[in-house]
N, C-alpha and C positions, 0 to 999 in steps of 0.2 A: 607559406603557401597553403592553399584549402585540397581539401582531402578532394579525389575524383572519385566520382561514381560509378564503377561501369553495370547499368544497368539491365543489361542483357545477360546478366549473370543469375539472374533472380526472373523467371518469366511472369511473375505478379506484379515486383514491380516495376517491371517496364509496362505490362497493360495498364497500370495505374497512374505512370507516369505520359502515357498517351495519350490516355481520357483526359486528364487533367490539361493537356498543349490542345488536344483535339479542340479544347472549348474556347481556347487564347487565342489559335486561330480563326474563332467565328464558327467550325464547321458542327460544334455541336453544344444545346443548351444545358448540361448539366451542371450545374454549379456546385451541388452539395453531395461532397467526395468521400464516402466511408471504406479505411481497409482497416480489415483486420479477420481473428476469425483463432488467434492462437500466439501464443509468446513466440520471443525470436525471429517473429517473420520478414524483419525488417518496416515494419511499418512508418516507426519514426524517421530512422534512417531519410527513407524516399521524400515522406512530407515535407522533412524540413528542406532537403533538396526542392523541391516544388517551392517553399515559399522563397527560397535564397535565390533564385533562378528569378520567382514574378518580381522579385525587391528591384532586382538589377535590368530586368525589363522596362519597368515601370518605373519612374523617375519619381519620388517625392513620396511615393506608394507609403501606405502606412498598414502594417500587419498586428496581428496580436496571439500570443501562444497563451492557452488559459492550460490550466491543471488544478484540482483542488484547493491545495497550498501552495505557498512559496516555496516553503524545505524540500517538498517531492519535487520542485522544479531545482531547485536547486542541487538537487541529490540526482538527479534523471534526465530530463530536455536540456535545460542549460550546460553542461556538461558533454551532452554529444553534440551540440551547435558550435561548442567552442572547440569541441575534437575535429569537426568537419568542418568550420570555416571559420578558423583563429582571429584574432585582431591582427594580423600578420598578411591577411589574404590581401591579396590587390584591389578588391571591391570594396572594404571595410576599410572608413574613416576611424572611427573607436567602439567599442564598450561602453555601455554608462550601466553601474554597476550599485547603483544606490536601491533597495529592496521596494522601495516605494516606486521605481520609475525606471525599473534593469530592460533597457534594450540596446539593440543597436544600431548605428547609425553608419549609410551605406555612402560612397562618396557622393553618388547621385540627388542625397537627401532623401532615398529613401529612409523605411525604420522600422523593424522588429520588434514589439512588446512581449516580455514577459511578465503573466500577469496571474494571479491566485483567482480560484472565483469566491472566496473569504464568505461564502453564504452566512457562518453563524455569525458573522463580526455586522452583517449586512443582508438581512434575512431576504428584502427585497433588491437586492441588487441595484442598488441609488449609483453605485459608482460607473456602473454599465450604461448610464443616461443620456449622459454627454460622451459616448467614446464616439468617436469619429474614424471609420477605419476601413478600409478595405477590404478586408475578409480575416477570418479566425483559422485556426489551427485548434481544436478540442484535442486535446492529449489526453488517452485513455477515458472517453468520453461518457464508458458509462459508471465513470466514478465522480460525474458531476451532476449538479443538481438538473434538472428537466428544463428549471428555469433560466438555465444559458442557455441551453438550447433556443428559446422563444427570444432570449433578447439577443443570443447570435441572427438572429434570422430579420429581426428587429435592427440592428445597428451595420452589418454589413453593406458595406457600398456607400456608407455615407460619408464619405472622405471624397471630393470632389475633385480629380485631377486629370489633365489632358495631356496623353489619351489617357482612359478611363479602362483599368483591367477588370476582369469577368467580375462578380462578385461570387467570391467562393467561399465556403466555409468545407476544412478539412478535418478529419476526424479519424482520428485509432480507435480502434476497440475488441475488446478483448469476449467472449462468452460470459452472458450474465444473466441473472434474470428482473434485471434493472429496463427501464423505458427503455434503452438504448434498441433495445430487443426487439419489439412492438414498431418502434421507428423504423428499423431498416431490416435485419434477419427474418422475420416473420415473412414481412411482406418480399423481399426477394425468394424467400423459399418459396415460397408458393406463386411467382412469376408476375407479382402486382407491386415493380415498386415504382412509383412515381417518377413520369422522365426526367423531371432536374434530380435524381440521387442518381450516384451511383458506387456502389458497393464491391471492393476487390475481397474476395477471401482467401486470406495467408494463413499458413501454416508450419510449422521449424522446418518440414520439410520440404519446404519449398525455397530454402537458404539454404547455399551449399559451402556457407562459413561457418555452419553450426559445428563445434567442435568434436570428437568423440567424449571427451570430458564433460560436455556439457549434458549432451546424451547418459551418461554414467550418472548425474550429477539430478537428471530427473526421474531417473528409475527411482529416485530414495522418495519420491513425492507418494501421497498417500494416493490410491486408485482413483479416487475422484476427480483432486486436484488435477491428475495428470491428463483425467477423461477432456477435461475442460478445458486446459488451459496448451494440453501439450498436441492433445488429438482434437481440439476444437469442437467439442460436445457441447452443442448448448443446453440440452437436456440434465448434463450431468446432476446440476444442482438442484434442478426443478422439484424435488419432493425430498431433498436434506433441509432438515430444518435444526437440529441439534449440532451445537457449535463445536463439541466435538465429537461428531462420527464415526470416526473411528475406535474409540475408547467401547471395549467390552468386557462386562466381569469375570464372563470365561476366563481373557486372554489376562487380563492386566490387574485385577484385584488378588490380595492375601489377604489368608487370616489375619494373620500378625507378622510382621518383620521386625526383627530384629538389629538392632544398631550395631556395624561397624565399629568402634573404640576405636579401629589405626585409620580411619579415612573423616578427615572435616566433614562438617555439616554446613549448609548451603542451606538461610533462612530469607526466605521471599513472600515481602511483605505487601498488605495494601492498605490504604490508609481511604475506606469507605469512610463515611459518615458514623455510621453506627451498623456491625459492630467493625474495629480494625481485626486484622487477620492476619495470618501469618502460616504456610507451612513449611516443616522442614524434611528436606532431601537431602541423601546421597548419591553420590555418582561414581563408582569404580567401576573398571574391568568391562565394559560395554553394559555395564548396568544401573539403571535409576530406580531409585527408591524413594518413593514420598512416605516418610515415616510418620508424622505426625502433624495434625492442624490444631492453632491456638485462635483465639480469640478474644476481644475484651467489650464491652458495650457503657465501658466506664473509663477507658485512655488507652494512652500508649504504653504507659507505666506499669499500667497494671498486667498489658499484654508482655511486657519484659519480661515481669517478675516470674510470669508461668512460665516464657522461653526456658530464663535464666534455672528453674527448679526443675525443670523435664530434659535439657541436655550437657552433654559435656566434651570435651576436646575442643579445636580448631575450630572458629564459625566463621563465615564469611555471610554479608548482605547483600541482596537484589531487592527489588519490588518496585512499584510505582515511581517513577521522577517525579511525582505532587511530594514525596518524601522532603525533597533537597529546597522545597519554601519555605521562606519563614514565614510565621504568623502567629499573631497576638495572641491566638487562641492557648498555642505553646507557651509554655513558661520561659519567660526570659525571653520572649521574640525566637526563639530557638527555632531550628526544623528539625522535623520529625526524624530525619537519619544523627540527628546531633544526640537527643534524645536517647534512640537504639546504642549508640557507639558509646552514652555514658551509662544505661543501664547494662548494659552487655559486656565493658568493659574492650570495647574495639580497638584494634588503631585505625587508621584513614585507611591504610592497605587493606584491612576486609571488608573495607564496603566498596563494591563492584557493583552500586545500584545505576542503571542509567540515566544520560540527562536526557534522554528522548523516547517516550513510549513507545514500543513498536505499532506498526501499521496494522489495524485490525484482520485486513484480508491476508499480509503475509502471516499474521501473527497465526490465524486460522489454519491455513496450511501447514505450519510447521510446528502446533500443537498436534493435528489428525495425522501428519509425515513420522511425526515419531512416535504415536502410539503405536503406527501400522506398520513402521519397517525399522526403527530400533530396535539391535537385541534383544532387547530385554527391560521394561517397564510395570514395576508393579507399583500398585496404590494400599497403602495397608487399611483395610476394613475396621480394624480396632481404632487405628492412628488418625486415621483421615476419613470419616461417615461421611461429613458433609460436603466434603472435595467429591465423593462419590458423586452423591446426587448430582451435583452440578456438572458433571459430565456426562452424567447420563438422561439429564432432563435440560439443560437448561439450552435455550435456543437461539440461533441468530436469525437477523434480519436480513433482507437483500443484499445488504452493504456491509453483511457480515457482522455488523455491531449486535452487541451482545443483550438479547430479550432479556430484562429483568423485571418480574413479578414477587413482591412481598407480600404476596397475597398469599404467595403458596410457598410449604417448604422445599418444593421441588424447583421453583425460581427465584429464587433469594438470589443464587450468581454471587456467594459472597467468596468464596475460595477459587472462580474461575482464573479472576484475573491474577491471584497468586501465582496458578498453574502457567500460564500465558511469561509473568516475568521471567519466572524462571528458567524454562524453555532457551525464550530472545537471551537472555545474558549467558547461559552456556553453552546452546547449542547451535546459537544461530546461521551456523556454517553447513548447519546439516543438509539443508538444501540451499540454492543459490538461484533466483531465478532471473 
């Protein structure tokens, strides 16, 4: 059986759920539907309700859920569609579950797409040409390119069936300072937004499922993140430009720290171009220590060899998943963590690298969450110089990805991502959002 919604729990989204019937039944022309304004607020939840409702409306309807990738769809919207209306439900013929063509299909012949907007694989969007469809659903919209936007607007309602439902395009979103902005918060703040939009703003506290845990579970978030995402700031970010913010040499730099002997060492690597990298931390007693960064501009080999001569005890590996490729370039077709485990002398059990990089924007908040409200975080000045800079200089983009300039020593960005590995494989539980 599919999950029920009782709507009038949430008075957001029942006004969004209103707007959205108000235009089904003729009585008003809004087609292009944005909520959001803050995590938790339900957002997805209602959307997909709205399109599971038009599917079964509309007989043959055809719909399509976009999000960046497939993995976050896979990891996030697919997951709650299948919690809220199973293959089990009484309106649901089957699942089709193949990555290339994941929807579903409703007894009526309706059909739900799941679908990537794959921009790098598809710079112009060639596969968006021929869709035929009904209306979109953008999930977390402004973490997609500007350019679905235009050929949402472009391919909507081109799916021809009797009767013919609104042509809607729905959309989440979250505070950014991405087009999303520009498009709809701007122009509703200031009382001009175009009569076919309309815009619900949600916020956690406007769910009254939100847990106390979950509550507890944001206060660990650094002040920013929380301005933005938890109090719906869209200012927050407006004038952060350094990717980690929060890091200060007051709070987080020594002279020199000193090694632990009874507690393992934790080496997190990245395997740039030139030079590779590598630094190493510990973690005891609510405290992290980045004791020292390596480098090499001449291999992997030769970055062991300083590992292997500057520590000793227990070591475990993180760093980069490009680590777990082979390639020619390696001796023996090898990958690069094969490499580390034989000059380091490993077994498989200490390498804890991942096979999936984390996501730039959580990775951002949960590098600035734990400078700001961990214990205890120092970076050693003798150990780690150039880890310095690069938290103290080096900058993100809109989309949080990481400004890299080798023009300058202060944007080189070459021990950032070390810092970021390391973080996701040990701490990642520190915030949850």
């Amino acid at each position: 059986m599919s999950t029920v919604f009782d709507l009038t729990k949430n008075k957001k989204q029942t006004e969004f759920w209103n707007e959205c019937w108000s235009t089904v039944a003729g009585n008003s022309d809004k087609r292009l539907m944005f909520y959001g304004g803050g995590i938790r607020g339900g957002k997805t939840s209602v959307c997909l309700t709205v399109l599971y409702f038009l599917a079964r409306k509309f007989p043959k309807s055809r719909w399509h859920i976009v999000r960046d990738s497939f993995p976050v769809l896979q990891q996030t919207t697919i997951p709650s569609f299948e919690k809220f209306y199973p293959e089990s439900s009484p309106y649901i013929s089957r699942y089709y579950r193949s990555s290339s063509n994941f929807h579903v299909l409703f007894n009526n012949g309706s059909r739900i797409f799941f679908v990537s907007e794959n921009i790098k694989q598809d710079p112009e969007l060639n596969w968006l040409l021929g869709v035929e469809t009904n209306g979109f659903f953008l999930e977390q919209v402004e973490g997609l390119n500007e350019k679905v936007w235009a050929k949402a607007l472009e391919r909507t309602g081109s799916w021809y069936i009797d009767p013919m439902p609104p042509a809607f395009i729905l959309a989440t979103m979250n505070p950014t300072q991405t087009w999303s902005k520009d498009l709809v918060f701007i122009p509703w703040k200031e009382s001009r937004l175009d009569p076919d939009f309309h815009y619900t703003p949600a916020l956690p506290g406007d769910s009254p499922f939100i847990t106390k845990d979950q509550w507890n579970a944001w206060a660990k978030m650094d002040s920013v993140s929380f301005a933005q995402f938890v109090e719906g700031d869209w200012e927050a970010f407006a004038s952060v430009k350094r990717f980690a913010y929060a890091f200060t040499e007051s709070k987080h730099v020594a002279p020199v720290i000193e090694v632990n002997n009874k507690e393992p060492t934790y080496l997190s690597f990245d395997f740039n171009h030139s030079p590779v990298t590598c630094i190493a931390f510990q973690h005891y007693d609510n405290k992290i220590r980045a004791l020292r960064e390596f480098s090499s501009t001449v291999g992997l080999a030769s970055l062991c060899a300083e590992v292997r001569e500057n520590t000793r005890g227990v070591l475990f590996v993180t760093g980069d998943r490009s680590g777990w490729n082979q390639s020619e370039l390696l001796e023996g077709n090898r990958t690069a963590y094969d490499i580390i485990s034989t000059e380091l002398d490993l077994t498989k059990y200490q390498n804890e690298a991942p096979l999936i990089n984390p996501n730039l924007f959580k990775s951002r908040q949960l590098v600035n969450s734990m400078f700001e409200n961990y214990p205890s975080v120092l970076v050693s000045r003798a150990g780690c110089p150039q880890t310095i800079k690069d938290l103290k200089f080096v900058e993100a983009d809109e989309k949080h990805k990481i400004v890299k300039d080798r023009n300058r020593p202060e944007g080189k960005a070459d021990f950032l991502d070390c810092v970021r590995y390391y973080f996701n494989t040990y701490f990642e539980e520190f915030i949850r959002l």
